[in-house]
Phi, psi and omega in degrees: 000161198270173155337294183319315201290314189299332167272334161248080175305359161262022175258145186227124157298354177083013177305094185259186228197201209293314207241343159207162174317127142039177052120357151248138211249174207206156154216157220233124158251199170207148191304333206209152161289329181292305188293332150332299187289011232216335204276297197300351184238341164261341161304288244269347176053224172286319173311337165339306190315322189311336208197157207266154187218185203222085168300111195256137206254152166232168170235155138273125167280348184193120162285014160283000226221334177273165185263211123251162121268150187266110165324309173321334197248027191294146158279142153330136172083345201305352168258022190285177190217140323298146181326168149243196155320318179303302172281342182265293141020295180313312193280325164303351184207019128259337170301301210297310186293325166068016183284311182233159179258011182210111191252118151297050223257105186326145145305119188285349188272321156281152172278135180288326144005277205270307179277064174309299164271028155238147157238183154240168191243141201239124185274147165254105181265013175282002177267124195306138191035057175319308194304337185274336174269006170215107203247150186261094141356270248187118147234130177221137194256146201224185151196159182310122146249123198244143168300164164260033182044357164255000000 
């Protein structure tokens, strides 16, 4: 997470993004800190380097509270590069359904094939009363080392 970000990790900007609309908010984690950094680095190209970020650790209080998806019931396309509709459609009526405050969702970075267990995790943070079901760990702060291609 950026600076901004880092002090309320239950916060979201409504930006939007692979998995929900404008103006709904989400906040996006990974199963592992490297996909994390992997997600964040492949938007984000080389400006990573610019600025200092933040690994935010979250618990679950009951894995019952996540959701799953059947890869068969993936929307079409859900992985294209840049994303399309189909998946923000999907997060929109999942936000909408309120059933779990936590959706497991395959990674657009990896092939699911070969990388079955790792995913990301999609937060609803608008689900009543989140903080008791997702408590913050860990903040630990980093930055991107990158070759300079030389």
């Amino acid at each position: 997470m950026s600076e901004a970000h880092h002090q309320d990790p239950y916060s979201s900007s409504g930006a939007a993004a692979r998995w929900n609309l404008k103006g709904a908010r989400m906040v996006y984690a990974a199963g592992s800190p490297s996909l994390a950094l992997l997600e964040y680095l492949c938007i984000r190209g080389t400006a990573v380097t610019a600025r200092q970020w933040y690994m935010i650790v979250f618990d679950i209080a009951d894995e019952t509270l996540v959701g799953t998806l059947d890869p068969d019931g993936l929307p079409r396309g859900w992985n294209a590069l840049p994303h399309g509709r189909a998946t923000q459609d999907f997060g929109k009526l999942w936000l909408e359904e309120r059933e779990f405050p936590f959706l497991r969702v395959p990674s657009a970075r990896l092939d699911i094939a070969f990388y079955p267990g790792e995913f990301n995790l999609l937060i609803n943070p608008d689900f009543p009363e989140l903080a008791k079901k997702l408590k913050v760990v860990e903040r630990r702060s980093f930055t991107y080392l990158l070759n300079n291609g030389g």
